[in-house]
C-alpha positions as CSV (number, residue, x, y, z in Angstrom):
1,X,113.5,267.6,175.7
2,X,117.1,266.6,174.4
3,X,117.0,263.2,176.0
4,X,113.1,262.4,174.2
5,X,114.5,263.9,171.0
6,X,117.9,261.1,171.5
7,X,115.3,258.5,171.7
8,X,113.6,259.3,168.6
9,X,116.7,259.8,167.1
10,X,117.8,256.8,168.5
11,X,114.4,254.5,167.4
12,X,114.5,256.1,164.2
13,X,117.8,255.0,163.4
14,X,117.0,251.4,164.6
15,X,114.1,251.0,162.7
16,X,116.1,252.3,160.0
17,X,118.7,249.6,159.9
18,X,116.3,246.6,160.7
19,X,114.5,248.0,157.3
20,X,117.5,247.6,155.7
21,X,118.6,244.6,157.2
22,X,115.5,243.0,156.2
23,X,115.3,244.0,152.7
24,X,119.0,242.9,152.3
25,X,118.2,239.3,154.0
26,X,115.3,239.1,151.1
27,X,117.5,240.3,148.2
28,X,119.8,237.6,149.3
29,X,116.7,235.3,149.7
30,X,115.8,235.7,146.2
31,X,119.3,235.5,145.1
32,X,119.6,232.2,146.5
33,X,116.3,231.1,145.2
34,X,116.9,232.0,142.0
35,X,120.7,230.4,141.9
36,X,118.9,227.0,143.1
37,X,116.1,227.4,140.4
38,X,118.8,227.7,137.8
39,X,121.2,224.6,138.8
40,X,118.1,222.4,139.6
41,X,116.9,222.7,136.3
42,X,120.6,222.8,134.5
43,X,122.1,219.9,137.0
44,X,125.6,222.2,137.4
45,X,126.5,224.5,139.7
46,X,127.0,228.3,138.6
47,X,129.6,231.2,139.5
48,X,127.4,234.3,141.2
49,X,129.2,236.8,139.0
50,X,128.2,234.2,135.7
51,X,126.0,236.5,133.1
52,X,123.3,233.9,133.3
53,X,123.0,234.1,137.3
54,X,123.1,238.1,137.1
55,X,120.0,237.9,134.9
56,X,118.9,235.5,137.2
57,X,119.2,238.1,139.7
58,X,117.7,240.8,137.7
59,X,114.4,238.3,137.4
60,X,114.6,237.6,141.3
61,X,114.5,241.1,142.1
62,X,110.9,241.8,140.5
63,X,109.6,238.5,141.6
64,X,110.0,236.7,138.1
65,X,110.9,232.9,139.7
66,X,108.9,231.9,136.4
67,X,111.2,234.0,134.2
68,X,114.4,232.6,136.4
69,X,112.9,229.2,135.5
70,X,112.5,229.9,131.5
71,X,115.6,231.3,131.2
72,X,117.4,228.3,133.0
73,X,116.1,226.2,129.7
74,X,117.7,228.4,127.4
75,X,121.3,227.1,128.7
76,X,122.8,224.2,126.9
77,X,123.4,222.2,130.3
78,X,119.8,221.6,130.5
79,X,119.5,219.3,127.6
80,X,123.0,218.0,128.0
81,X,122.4,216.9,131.2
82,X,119.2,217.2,133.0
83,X,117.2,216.2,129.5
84,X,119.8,213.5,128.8
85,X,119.9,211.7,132.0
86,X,115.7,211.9,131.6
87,X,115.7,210.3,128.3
88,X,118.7,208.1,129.6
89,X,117.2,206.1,132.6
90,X,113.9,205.4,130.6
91,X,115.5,204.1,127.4
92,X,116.5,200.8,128.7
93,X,116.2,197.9,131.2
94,X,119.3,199.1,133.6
95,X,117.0,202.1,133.8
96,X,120.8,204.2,134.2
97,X,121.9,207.3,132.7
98,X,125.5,206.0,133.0
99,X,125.0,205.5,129.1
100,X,125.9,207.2,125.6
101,X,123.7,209.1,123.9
102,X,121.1,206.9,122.1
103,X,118.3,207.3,119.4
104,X,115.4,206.9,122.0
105,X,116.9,209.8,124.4
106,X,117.6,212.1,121.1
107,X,114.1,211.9,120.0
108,X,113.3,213.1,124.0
109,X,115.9,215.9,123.8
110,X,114.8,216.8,120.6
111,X,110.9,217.2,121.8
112,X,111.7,219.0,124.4
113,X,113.8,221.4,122.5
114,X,111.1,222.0,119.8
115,X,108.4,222.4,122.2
116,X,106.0,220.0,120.5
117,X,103.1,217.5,121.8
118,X,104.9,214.9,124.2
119,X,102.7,212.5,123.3
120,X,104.2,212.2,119.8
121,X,107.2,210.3,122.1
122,X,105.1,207.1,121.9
123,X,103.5,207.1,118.2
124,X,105.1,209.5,116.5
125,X,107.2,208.9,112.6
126,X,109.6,211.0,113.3
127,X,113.6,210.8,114.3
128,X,116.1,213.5,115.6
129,X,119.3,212.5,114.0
130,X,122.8,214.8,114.1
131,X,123.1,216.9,110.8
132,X,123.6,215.2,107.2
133,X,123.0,212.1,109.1
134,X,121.1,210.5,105.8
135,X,123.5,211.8,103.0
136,X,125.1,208.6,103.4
137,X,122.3,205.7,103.8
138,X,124.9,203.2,103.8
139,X,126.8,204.6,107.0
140,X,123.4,205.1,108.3
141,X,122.2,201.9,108.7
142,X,125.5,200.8,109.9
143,X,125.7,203.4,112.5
144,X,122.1,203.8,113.6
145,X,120.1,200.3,112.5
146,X,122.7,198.3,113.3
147,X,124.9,200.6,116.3
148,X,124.2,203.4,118.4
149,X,127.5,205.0,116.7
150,X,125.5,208.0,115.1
151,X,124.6,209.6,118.8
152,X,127.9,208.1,120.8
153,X,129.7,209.7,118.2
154,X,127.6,213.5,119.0
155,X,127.8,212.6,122.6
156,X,131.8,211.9,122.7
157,X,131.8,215.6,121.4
158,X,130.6,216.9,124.6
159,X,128.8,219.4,122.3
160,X,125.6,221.4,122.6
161,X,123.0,218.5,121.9
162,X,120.3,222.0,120.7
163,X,122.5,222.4,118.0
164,X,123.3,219.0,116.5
165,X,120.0,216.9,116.1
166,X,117.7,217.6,113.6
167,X,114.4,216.3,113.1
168,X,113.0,214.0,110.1
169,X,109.4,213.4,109.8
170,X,109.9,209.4,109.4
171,X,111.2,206.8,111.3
172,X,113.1,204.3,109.7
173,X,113.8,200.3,109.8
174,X,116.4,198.3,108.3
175,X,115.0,195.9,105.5
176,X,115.6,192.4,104.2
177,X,118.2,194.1,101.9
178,X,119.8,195.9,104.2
179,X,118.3,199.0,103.2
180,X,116.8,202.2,105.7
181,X,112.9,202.2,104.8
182,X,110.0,203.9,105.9
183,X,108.8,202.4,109.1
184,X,105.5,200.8,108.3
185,X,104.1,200.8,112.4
186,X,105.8,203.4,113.5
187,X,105.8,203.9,117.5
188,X,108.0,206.6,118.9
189,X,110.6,205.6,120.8
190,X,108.8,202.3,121.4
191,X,110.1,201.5,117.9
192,X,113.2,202.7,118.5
193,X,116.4,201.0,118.3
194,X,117.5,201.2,122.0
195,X,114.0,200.3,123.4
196,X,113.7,197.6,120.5
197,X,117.2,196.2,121.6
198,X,116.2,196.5,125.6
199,X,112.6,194.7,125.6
200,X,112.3,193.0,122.1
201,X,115.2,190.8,122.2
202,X,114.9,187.1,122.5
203,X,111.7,186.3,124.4
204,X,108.6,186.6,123.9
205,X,107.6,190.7,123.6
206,X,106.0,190.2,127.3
207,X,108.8,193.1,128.4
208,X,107.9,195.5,125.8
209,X,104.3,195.6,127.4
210,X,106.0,195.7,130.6
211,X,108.6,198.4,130.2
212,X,105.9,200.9,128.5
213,X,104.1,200.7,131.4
214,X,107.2,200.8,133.8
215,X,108.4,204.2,132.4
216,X,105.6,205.8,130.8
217,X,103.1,204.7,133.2
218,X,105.1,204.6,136.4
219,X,104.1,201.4,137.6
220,X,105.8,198.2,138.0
221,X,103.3,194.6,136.5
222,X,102.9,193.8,139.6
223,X,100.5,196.9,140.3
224,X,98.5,196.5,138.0
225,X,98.0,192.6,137.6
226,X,94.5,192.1,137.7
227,X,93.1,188.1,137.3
228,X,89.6,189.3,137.3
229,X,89.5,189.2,132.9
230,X,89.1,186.1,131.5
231,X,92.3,184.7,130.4
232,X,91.4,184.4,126.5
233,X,95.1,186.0,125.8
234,X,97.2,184.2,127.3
235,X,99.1,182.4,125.3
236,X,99.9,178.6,124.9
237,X,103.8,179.4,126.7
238,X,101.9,179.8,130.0
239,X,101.4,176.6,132.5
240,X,98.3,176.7,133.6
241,X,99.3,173.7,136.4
242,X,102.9,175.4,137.6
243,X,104.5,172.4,139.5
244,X,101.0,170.3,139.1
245,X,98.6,173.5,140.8
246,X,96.3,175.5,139.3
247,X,95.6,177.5,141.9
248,X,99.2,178.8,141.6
249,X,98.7,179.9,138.1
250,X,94.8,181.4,139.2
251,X,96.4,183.6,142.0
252,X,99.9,184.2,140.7
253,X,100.5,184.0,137.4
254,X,97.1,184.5,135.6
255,X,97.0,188.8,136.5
256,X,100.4,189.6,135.5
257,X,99.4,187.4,132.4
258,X,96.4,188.7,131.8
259,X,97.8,192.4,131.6
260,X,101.2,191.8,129.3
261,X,99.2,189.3,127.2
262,X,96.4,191.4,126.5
263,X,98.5,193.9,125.3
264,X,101.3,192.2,123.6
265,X,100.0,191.3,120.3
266,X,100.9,195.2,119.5
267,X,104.3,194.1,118.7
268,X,103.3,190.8,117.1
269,X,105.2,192.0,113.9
270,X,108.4,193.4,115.8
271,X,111.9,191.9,117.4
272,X,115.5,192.3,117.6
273,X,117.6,190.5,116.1
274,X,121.5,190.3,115.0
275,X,121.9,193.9,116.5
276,X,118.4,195.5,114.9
277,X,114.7,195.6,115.2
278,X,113.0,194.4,112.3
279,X,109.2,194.9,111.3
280,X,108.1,191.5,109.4
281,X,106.6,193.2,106.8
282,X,110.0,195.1,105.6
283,X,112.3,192.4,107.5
284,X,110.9,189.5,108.3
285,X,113.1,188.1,110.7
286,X,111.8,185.0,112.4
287,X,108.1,185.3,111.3
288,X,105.7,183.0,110.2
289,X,104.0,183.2,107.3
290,X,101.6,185.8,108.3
291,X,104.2,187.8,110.0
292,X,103.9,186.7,113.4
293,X,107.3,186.6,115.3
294,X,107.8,183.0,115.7
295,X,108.0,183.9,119.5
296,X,104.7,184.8,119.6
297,X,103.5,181.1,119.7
298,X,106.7,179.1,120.6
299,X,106.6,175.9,122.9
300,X,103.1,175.2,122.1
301,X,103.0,172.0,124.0
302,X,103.1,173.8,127.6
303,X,99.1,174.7,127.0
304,X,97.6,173.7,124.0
305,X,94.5,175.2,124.6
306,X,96.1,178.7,125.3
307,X,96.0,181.9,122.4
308,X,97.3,181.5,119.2
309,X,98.7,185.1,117.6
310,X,97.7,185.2,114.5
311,X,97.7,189.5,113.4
312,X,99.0,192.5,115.8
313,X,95.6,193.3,117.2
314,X,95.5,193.6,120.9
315,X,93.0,193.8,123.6
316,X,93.3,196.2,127.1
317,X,92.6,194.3,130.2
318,X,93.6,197.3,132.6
319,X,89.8,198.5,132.6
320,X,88.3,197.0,135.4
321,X,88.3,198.3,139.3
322,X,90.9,200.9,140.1
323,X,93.0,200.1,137.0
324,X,89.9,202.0,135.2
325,X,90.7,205.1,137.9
326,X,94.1,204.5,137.7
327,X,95.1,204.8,134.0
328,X,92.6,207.5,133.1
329,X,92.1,206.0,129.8
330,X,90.9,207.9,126.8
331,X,91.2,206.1,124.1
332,X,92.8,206.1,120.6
333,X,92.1,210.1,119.7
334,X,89.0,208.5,118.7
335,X,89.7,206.0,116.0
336,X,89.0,203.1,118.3
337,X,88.2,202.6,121.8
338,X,89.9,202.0,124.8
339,X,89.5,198.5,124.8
340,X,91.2,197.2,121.6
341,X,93.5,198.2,118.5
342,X,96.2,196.9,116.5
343,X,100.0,197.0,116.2
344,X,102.1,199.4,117.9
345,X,101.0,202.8,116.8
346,X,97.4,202.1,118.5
347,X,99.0,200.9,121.5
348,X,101.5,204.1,122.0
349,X,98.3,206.1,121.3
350,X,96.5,204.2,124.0
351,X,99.2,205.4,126.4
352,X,99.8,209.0,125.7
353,X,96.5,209.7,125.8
354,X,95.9,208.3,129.0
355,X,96.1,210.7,132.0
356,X,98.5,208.3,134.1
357,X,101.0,209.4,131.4
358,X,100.5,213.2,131.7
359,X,101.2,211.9,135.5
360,X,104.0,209.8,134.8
361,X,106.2,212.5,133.1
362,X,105.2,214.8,135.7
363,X,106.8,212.5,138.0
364,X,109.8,211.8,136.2
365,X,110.6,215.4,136.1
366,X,110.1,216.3,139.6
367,X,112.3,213.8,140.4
368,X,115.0,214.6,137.9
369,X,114.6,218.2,138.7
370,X,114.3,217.9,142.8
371,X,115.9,215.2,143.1
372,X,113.7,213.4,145.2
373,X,110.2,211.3,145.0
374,X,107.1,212.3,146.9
375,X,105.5,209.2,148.7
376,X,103.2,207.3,147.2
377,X,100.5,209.4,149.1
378,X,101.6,212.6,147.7
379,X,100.8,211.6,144.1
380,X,98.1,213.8,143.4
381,X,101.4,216.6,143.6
382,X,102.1,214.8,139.8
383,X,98.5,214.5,139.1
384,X,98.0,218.4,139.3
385,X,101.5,218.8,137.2
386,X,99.8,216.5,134.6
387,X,97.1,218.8,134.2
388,X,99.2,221.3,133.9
389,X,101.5,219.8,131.0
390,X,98.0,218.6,129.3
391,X,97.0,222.4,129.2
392,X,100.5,223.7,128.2
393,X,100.2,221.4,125.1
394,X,102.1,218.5,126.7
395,X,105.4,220.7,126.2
396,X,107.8,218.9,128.4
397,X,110.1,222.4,128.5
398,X,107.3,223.8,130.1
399,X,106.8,220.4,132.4
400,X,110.9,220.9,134.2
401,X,109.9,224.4,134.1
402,X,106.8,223.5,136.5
403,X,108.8,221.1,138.5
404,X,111.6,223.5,140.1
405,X,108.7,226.3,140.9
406,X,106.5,223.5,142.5
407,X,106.4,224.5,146.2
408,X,107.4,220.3,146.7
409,X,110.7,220.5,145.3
410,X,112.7,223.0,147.2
């Protein structure tokens, strides 16, 4: 009798300490869960015994991965860094975050700190600028039209980017007389100084077209060239024998064409030049009479027969075979179709309504977040994230939020 009561005892006490040893392997499970949610989403590494990790804790302990993830977008670090660098690599063509602060990545941080509609990134008339930014208009467009001084400056300062930008509900251009006025095609950051600078500068506005696609779209030209449209929009700049062969131009250079051409008049009006984008009917720059970028039609000779850009209306090519599938596209909130619009508020309309964009940014913050890319076979992971950020009122807080919880990123 004393030996079977040892054994129960004995088996008692066991399964007593593998209880405990399990429940203490899952507290420290959760623990370390929740301290991986937290730097993912700030990009720096925390002390356990930091306030923010205990609540952390507190929130692993019931379950609350959600809460962990909410709460890790309260803390400075994750506009100062992961937002930043977001913002950073999309603003321009080195596609680095090794930058200063600029205007396009403030409007982003800014967005994402107000919790409003994402899509406003690509049409809105709106700036986030550091506080009493505009009480002097002079140093203003010296330090913001003409320089990326204004947000260097609140960068150098290493200070918390939540507290020092402030929205304005208008985006502004330098004029002929050097003066800040209302931008009259305002595009988001498309019309901002950095991506203005980056894509509109010498050339022809081709990488404009381009670079929209590249960062808000996720794809490279040469995915979505198509040379099944006809080739009405290409303009007279584009050989149509390369080296004495049409073929060439029929099989090479007529889909990339048809795509960036298509769209391009959009920015018909726009360029950079000495140091700011200018809007032709504020600044005209090197315009025509109508206020067509000279660009637009230069070295006329190379095809006379090719299109002549005479207004900012633009056409969308990307609508045929798996471009339609592809893009999603939805149109202009229904002021005009899919298929055409004009200047560069249409065209950044075009694109944020479009469900490769809900997909893009999905991607964008999965990778900043997790620090990886799925494979290309693995993008319906960012498709269902779209959806997601479409129903959550395209809040991009909400979007990094969604990214570390995704079962794909740990």
């Amino acid at each position: 009798m004393r030996i079977v009561m040892f054994t129960v005892v004995a088996w008692a006490s066991l399964l007593s300490g593998l209880i405990t040893s399990t429940a203490q392997a899952q507290t420290q499970a959760q623990k370390d869960d929740a301290k991986w949610i937290v730097e993912r989403i700030t990009g720096v590494k925390w002390a356990a015994n930091d306030p923010v990790m205990q609540q952390a804790y507190a929130l692993a302990a019931s379950g609350n991965r959600a809460g962990i993830a909410a709460l890790a977008t309260k803390q400075s670090q994750f506009l100062n860094i992961t937002v930043k660098n977001f913002g950073l690599k999309m603003s321009t063509r080195d596609e680095t975050d090794q930058i200063p602060l600029n205007d396009f990545t403030a409007d982003i941080i800014g967005v994402t700190r107000d919790e409003t509609d994402a899509r406003e990134l690509l049409y809105g008339n709106f700036s986030y600028l550091p506080p009493n930014a505009l009480s002097d208009m002079g140093a203003y467009v010296k330090n913001a039209l003409q320089s990326q001084q204004l947000f260097s400056a609140v960068d150098d300062r290493k200070t918390d980017f939540g507290s020092q930008l402030e929205r304005s509900n208008v985006q502004r251009v330098l004029s002929s007389s050097n003066d800040a006025v209302i931008n009259p095609d305002p595009a988001g950051v498309l019309t901002s100084q950095t991506f203005m600078g980056a894509h509109a500068i010498a050339g022809t506005n081709r990488r404009v077209i381009e670079y929209t696609f590249r960062e808000f779209m996720c794809i490279p030209i040469d995915q979505w060239a198509d040379a099944s449209a006809a080739d009405v929009r290409i303009a007279r700049d584009v050989d149509r024998f390369p080296g004495g062969d049409n073929n060439r131009y029929e099989t090479t250079c007529k889909a990339c064409h048809n795509m960036m051409d298509g769209f391009r008049g959009a920015f018909a009006k726009w360029t950079y030049e000495n140091n700011t984008a200018k809007y032709s009917s504020v600044n005209r720059g090197s315009s025509d009479s109508k206020g067509i970028m000279n660009k637009y039609n230069q070295n006329s000779s190379v095809y006379p027969g090719g299109f002549i850009t005479t207004d900012d209306s633009w056409i969308n090519n990307a609508t045929r075979g798996v471009n339609l599938s592809r893009f999603g596209w939805r149109g202009l909130d229904g002021r005009n179709p899919a298929s055409a619009g004009n200047g560069a508020n249409d065209f950044g309309h075009l694109i944020a309504n479009s469900q490769r964009f809900s997909s893009c940014m999905a991607k964008r913050a999965f990778q900043e977040v997790c620090r990886k890319s799925l494979a290309d076979s693995d993008f319906s992971v960012y498709q269902s994230m779209g959806t997601q950020f479409e129903a959550s009122g395209y809040n991009l807080k909400k979007l990094f939020q969604a990214a570390a919880l995704n079962s794909r990123c740990k």
